[in-house]
C-alpha positions in Angstrom: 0.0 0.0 0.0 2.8 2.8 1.2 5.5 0.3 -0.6 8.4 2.4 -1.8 7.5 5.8 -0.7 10.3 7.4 0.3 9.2 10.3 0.7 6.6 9.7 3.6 7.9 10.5 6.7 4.5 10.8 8.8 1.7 8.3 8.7 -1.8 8.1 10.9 -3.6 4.8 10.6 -5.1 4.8 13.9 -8.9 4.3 12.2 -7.4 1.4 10.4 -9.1 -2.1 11.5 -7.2 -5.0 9.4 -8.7 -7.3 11.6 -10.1 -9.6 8.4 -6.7 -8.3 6.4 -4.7 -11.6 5.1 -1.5 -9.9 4.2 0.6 -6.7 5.2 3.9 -8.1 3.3 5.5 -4.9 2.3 2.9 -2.3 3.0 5.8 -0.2 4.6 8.6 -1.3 2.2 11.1 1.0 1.5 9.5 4.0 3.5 13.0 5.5 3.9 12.1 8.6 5.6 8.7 7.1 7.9 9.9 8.3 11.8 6.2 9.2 12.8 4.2 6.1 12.4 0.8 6.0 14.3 -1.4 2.9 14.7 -4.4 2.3 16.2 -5.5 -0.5 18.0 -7.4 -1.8 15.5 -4.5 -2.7 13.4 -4.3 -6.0 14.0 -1.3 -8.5 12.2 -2.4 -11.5 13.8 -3.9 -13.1 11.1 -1.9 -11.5 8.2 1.3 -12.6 6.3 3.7 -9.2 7.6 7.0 -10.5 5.8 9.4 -7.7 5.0 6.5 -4.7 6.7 8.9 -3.0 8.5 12.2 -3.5 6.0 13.7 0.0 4.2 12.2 1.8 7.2 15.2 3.9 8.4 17.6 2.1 10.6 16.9 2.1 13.9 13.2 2.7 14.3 10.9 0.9 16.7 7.6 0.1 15.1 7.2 -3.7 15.9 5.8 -2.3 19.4 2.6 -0.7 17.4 1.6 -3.6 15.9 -1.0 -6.0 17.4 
C-alpha cells in the first residue's frame, strides 16, 4: 500500500481495523524517511502474512511495538 515511498515521513492509521486483512507483506517497504508512524488498536497483524513490513524503514526505528 505505502511500498516504496520514500518520501513519507508521517503516517496516521489509527482508524485502520485489518482485523479480516490476510497480508501486510510490504505495505511499509522501502518507507526510507517514515519516523512518525501512528497505529491504532485496530490494526491488527495476527492473522496476516507481515513479511518484510517494516524492512527500508530507516535504521533504527521501533515500530514492531505498534503492531498487534
Amino acid at each position: 500500500m505505502f511500498r516504496n515511498c520514500i518520501n513519507l515521513s508521517s503516517l496516521d492509521l489509527s482508524s485502520f481495523d485489518t482485523a479480516n486483512v490476510q497480508s501486510l507483506s510490504y505495505i511499509f517497504y522501502k518507507c526510507g524517511n517514515l519516523t512518525d508512524l501512528k497505529l491504532g488498536e485496530r490494526f491488527v497483524t495476527t492473522n496476516a502474512y507481515t513479511s518484510f513490513m517494516f524492512d527500508g524503514c530507516p535504521a533504527g526505528a521501533d515500530y514492531q511495538h505498534l503492531v498487534h
